[in-house]
N, C-alpha and C positions, 0 to 999 in steps of 0.2 A: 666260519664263525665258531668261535668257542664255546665248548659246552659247559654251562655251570652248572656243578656239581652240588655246590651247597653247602662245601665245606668251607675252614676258617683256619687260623693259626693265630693264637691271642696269645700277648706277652703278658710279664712281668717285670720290662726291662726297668721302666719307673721305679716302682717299690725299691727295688735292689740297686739302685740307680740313688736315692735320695738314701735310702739305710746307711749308704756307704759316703753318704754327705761329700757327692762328687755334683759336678756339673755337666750337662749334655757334653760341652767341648773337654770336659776331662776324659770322661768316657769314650767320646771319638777316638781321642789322643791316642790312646792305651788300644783301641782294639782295629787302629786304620780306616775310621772313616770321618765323613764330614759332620758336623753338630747338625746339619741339617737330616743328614740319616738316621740318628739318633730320635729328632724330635717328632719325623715322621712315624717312626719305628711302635713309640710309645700311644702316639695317636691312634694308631692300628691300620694307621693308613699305607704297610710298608712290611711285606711280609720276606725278612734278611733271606740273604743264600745261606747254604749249612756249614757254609766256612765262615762265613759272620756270626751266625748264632751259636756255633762251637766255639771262638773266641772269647763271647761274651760271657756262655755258661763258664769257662776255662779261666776269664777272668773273676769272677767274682768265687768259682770254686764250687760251683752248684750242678747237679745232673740239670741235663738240657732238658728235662719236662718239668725241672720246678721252674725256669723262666719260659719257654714256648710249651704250647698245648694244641695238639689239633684236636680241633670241633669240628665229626666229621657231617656229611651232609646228609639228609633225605633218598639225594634222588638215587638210586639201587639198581634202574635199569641198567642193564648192556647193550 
C-alpha cells in the first residue's frame, strides 16, 4: 500500500491557457497530448510527467513554478 504523504502539485495551466485565448485541444496540439489531459490537468485531477510540464512552461515561455507548485505535506515521519 502506498504511503500518503500529504503532498500536492496545483497548476496554473488554465489561467495561462485562457490568457493566451487558446483552447484545451489547441494546447494539447502544441505540446503532444489528448484535450482530455489537458482538461484533467486543470481540474487538479492529473498531476503531468516533468516532460509535459517542461513543454507547457516552454510553451507559454514561463519558469515551471509559475504554472506547477508543490504543496508539500505534513506527514515528516521516516
Amino acid at each position: 500500500m502506498k504511503k500518503d504523504f500529504g503532498d500536492n502539485i496545483s497548476n496554473t495551466v488554465y489561467e495561462h491557457r485562457v490568457l493566451a485565448r487558446m483552447s484545451q485541444q489547441e494546447l494539447a496540439d502544441k505540446v503532444g497530448v489528448s484535450k482530455q489531459t489537458i482538461f484533467v490537468m486543470e481540474k487538479g485531477n492529473y498531476v503531468p510527467t516533468l516532460l509535459l510540464a517542461f513543454r507547457i512552461s516552454d510553451y507559454f515561455k514561463v519558469p515551471l513554478k509559475e504554472i506547477f507548485q508543490y504543496e508539500g505535506g505534513i506527514n515528516n515521519d521516516q
